[in-house]
DSSP file (Angstrom, degrees, kcal/mol; ACC not computed):
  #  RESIDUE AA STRUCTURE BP1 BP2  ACC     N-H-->O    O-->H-N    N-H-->O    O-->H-N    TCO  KAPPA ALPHA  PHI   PSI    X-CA   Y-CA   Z-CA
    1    1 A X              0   0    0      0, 0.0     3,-0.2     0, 0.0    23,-0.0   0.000 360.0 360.0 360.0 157.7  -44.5   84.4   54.8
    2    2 A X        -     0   0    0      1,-0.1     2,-0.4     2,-0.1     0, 0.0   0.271 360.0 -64.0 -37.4-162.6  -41.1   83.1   53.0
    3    3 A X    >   -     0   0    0      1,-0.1     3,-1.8     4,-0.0     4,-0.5  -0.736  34.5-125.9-103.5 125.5  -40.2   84.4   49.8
    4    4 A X  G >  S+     0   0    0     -2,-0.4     3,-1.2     1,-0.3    -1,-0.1   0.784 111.8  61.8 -39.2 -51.8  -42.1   83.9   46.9
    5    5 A X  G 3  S+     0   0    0      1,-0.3    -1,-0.3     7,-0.0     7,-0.1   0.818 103.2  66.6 -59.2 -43.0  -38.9   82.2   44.7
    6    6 A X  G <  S+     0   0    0     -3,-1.8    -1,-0.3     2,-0.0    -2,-0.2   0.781  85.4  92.7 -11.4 -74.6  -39.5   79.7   47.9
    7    7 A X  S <  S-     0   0    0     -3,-1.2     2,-0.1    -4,-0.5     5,-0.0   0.400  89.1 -91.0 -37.2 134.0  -42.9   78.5   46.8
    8    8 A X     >  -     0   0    0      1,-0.1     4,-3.6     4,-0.0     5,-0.3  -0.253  47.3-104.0 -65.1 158.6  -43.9   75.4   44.7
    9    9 A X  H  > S+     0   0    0      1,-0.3     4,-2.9     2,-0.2     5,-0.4   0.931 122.2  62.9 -63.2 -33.8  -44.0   76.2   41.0
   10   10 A X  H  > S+     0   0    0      2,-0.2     4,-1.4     1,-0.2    -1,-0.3   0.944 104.0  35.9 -42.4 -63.5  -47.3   76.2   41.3
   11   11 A X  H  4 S+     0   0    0      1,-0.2    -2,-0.2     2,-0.2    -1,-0.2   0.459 119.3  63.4 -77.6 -14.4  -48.1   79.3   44.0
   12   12 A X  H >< S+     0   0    0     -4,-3.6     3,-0.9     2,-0.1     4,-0.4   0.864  95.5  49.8 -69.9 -40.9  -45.3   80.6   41.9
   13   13 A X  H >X S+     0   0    0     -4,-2.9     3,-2.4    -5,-0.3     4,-1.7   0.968 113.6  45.9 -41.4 -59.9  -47.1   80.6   38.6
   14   14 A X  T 3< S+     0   0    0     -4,-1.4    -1,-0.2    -5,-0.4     9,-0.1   0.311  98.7  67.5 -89.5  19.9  -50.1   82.5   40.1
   15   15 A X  T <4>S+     0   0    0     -3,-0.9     5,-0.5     3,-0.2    -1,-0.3   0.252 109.2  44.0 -60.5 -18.5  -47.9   85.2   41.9
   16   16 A X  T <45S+     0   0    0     -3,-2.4    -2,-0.2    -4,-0.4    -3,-0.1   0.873 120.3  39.9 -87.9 -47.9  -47.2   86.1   38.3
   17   17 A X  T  <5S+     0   0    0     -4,-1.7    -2,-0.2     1,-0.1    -3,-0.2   0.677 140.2   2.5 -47.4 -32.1  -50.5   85.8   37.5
   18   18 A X  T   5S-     0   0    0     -4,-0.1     4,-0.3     3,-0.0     3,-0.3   0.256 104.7-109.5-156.1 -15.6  -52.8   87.4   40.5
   19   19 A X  T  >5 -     0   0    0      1,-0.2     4,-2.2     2,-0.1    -3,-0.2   0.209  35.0 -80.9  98.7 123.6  -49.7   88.6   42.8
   20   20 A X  H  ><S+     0   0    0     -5,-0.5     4,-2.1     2,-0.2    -1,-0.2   0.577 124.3  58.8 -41.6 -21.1  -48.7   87.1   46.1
   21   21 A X  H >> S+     0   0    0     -3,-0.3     3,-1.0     2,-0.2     4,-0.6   0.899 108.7  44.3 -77.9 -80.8  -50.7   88.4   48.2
   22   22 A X  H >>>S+     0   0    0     -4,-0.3     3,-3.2     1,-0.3     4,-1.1   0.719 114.3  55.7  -1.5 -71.7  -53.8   87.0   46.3
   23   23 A X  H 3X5S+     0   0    0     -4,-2.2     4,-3.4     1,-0.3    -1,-0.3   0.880 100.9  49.2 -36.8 -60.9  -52.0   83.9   46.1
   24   24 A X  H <X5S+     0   0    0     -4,-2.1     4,-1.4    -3,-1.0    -1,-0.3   0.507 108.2  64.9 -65.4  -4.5  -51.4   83.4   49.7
   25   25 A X  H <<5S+     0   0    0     -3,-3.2     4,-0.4    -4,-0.6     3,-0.4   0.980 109.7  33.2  62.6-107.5  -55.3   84.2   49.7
   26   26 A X  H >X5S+     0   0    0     -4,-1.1     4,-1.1     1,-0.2     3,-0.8   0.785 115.3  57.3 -55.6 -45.4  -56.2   81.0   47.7
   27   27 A X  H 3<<S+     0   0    0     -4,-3.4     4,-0.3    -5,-0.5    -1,-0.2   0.944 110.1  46.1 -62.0 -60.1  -53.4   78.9   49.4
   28   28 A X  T 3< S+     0   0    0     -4,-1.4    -2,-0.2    -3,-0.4    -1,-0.2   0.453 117.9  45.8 -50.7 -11.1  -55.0   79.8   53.0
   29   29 A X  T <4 S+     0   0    0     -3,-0.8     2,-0.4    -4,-0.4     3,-0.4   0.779 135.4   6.4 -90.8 -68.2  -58.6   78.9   51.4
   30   30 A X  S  < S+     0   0    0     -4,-1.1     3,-0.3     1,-0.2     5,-0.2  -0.234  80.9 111.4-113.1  44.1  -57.7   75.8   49.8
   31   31 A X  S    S+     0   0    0     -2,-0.4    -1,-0.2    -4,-0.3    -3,-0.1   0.739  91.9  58.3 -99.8 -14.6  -53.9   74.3   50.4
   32   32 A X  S    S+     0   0    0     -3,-0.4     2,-0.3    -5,-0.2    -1,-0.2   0.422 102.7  78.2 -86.8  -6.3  -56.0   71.4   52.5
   33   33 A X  S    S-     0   0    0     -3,-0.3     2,-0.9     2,-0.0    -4,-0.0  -0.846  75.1-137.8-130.0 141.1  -58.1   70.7   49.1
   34   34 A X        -     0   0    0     -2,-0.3     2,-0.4     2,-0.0    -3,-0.1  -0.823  38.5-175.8 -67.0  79.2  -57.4   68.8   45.8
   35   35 A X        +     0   0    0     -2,-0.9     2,-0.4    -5,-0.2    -2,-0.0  -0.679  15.4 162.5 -91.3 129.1  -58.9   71.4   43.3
   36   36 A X        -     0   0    0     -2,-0.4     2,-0.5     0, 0.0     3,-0.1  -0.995  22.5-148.0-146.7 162.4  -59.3   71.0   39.3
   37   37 A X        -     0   0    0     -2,-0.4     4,-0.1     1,-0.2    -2,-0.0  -0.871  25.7 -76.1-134.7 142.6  -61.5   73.0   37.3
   38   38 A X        -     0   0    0     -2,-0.5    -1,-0.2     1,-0.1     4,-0.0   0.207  25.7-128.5 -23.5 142.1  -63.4   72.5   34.3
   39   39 A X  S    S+     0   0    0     -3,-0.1     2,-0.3     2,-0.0    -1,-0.1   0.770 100.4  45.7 -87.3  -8.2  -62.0   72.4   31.2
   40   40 A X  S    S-     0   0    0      1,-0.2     3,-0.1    29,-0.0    -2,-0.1  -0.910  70.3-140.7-121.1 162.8  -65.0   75.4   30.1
   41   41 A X  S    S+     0   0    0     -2,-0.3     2,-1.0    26,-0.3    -1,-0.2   0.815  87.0  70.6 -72.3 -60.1  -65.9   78.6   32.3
   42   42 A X  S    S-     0   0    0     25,-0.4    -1,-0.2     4,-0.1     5,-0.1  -0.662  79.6-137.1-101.9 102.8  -69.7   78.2   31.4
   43   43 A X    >>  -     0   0    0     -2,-1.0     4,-1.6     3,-0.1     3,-1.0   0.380  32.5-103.1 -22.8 155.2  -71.7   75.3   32.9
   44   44 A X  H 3> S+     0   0    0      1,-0.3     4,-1.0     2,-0.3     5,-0.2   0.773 117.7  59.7 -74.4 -25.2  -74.0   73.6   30.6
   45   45 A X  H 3> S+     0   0    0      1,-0.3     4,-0.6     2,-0.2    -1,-0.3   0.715 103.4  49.5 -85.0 -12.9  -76.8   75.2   31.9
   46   46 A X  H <> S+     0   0    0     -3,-1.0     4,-1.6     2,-0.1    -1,-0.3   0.618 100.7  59.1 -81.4 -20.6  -75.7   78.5   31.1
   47   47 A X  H  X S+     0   0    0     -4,-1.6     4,-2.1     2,-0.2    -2,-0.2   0.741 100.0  60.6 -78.3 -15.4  -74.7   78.0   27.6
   48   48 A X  H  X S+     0   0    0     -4,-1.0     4,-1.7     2,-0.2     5,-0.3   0.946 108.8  49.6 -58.8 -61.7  -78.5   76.8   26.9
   49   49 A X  H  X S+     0   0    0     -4,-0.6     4,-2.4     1,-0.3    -2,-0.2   0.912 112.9  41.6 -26.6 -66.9  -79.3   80.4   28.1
   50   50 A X  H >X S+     0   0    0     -4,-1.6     4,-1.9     2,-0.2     3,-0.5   0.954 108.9  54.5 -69.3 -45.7  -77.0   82.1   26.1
   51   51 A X  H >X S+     0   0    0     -4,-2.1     4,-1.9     1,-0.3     3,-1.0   0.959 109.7  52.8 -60.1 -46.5  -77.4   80.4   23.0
   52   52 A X  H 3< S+     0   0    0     -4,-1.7    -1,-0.3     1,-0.2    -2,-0.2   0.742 119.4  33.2 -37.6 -41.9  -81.0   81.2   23.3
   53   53 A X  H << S+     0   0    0     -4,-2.4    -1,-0.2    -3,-0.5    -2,-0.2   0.563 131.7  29.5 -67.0 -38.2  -80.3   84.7   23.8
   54   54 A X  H << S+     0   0    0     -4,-1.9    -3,-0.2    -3,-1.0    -2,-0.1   0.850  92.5  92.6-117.9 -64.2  -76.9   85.1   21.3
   55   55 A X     <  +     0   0    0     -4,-1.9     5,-0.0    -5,-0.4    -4,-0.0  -0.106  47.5 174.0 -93.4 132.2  -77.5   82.4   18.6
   56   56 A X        -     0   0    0     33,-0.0    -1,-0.2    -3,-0.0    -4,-0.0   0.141  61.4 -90.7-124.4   3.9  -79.6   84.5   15.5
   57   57 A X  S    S+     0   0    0      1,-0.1    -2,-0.1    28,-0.0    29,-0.0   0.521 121.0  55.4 105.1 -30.6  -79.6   81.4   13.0
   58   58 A X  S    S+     0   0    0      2,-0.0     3,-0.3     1,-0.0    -1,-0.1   0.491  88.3  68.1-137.9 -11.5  -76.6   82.0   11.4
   59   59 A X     >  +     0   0    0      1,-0.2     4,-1.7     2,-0.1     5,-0.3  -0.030  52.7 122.2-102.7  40.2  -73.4   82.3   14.1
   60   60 A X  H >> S+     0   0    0      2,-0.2     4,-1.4     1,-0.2     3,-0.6   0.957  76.5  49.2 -35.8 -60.5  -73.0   78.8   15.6
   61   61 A X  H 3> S+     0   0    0     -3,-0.3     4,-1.4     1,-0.2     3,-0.3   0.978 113.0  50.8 -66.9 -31.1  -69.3   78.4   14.6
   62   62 A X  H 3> S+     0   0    0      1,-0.3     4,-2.1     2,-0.2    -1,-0.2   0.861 114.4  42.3 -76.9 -15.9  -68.6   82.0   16.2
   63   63 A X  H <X S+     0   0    0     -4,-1.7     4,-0.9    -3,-0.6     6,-0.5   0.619 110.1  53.4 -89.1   1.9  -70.3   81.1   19.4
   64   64 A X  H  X>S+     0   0    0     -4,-1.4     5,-1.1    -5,-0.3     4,-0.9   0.872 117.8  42.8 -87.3 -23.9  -68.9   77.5   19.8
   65   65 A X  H  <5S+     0   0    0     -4,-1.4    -2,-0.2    -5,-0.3    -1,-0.1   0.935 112.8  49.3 -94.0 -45.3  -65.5   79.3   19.4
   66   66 A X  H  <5S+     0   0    0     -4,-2.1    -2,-0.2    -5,-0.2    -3,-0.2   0.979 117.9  40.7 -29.1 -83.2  -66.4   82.1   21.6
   67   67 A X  H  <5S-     0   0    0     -4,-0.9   -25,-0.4    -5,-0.1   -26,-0.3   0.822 111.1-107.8 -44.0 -39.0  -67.8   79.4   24.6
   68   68 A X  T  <5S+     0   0    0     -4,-0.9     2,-0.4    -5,-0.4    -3,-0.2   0.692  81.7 128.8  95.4   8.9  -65.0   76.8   24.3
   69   69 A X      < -     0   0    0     -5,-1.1    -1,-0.3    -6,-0.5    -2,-0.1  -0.932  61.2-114.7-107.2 141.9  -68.0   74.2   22.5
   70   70 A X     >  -     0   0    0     -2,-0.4     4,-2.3     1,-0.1     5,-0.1  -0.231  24.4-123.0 -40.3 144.1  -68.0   72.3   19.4
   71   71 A X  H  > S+     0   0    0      2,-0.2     4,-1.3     1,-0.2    -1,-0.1   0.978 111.8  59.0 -63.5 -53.7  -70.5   73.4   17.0
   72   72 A X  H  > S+     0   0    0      1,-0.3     4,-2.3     2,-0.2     3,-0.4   0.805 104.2  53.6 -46.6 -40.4  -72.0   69.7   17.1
   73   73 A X  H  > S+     0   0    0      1,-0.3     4,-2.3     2,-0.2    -1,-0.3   0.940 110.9  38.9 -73.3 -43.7  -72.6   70.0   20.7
   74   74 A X  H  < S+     0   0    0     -4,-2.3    -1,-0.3     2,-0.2    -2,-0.2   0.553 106.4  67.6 -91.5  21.9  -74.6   73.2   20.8
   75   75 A X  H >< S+     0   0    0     -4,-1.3     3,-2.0    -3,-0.4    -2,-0.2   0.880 111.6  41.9 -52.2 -66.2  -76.3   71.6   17.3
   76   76 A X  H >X S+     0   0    0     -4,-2.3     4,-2.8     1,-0.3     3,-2.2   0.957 112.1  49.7 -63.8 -41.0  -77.7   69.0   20.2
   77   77 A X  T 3< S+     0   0    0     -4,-2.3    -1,-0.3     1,-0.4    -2,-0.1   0.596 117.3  35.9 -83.1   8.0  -78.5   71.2   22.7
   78   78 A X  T <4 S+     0   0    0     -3,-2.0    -1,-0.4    -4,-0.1    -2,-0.2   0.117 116.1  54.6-113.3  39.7  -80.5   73.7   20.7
   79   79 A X  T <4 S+     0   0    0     -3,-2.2     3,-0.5     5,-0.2    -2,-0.2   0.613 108.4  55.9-108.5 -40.4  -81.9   70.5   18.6
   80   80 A X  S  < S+     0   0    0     -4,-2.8    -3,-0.1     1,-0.2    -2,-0.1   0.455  89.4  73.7 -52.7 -16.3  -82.8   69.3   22.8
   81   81 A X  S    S-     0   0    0     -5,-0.3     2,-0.5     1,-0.1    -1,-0.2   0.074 118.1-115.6-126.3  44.6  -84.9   72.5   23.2
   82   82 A X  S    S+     0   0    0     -3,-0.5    -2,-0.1     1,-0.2    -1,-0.1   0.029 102.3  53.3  65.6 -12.5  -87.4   70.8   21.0
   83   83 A X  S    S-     0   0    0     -2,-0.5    -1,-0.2    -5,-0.1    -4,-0.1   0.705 109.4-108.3 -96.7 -16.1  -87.3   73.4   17.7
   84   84 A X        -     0   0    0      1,-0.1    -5,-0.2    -5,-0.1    -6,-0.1   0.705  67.0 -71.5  77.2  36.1  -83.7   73.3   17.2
   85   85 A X  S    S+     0   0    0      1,-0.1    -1,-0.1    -7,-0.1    -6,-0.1   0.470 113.8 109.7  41.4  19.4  -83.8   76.6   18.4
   86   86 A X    >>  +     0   0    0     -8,-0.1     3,-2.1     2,-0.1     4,-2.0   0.730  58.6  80.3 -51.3 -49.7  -85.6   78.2   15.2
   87   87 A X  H 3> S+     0   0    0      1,-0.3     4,-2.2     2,-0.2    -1,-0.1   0.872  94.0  42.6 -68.0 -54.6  -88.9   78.9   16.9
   88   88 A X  H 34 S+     0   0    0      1,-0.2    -1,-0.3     2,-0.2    -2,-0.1   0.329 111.8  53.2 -75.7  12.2  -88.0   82.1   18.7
   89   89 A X  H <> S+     0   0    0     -3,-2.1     4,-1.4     2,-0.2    -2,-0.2   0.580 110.6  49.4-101.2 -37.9  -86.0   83.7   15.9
   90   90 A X  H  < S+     0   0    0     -4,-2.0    -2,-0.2     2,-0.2    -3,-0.1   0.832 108.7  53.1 -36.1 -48.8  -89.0   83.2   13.6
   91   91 A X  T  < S+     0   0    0     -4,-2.2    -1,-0.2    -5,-0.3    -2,-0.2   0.851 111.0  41.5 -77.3 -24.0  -91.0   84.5   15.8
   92   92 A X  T  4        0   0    0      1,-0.2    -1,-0.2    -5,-0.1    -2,-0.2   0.724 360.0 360.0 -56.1 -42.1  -89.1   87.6   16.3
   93   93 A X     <        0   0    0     -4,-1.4    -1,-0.2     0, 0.0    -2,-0.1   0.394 360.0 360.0 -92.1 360.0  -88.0   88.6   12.5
């Protein structure tokens, strides 16, 4: 295929990023497609998970910064998983 310098700025940006070949990869998947991505990497339904799992009672601001959330938002969503997510750190310590 042409020459990379060719290329919309776009498929030139991720030839720095992931390398032409890659690129031409992703162009050949999806050049037919409108694509836009999320503004977070984990879907909502995985950050319930993980907070259950990660969140000890006292690191909210470091996971909200960690994830890409607002504290307030995972405040509702372990406030949503009916204890406020207390019950299974209690029960543990």
């Amino acid at each position: 295929m042409a020459d990379p310098s060719y290329w919309n700025e776009i498929y030139q940006e991720l030839v720095k990023l992931i390398g032409s070949e890659h690129t031409l990869l992703i162009y050949q998947e999806f050049h037919e497609q409108q694509i836009s991505y999320p503004m977070r990497l984990i879907s909502a339904d995985a950050i319930k998970r993980i907070l259950l799992n990660e969140y000890d009672g006292t690191n909210l601001k470091k996971l909200a910064k960690t994830y890409g959330y607002s504290e307030r938002h995972l405040q509702r969503l372990l406030a949503d998983d009916g204890d406020g997510g207390s019950k299974s750190y209690k029960e543990e310590k």
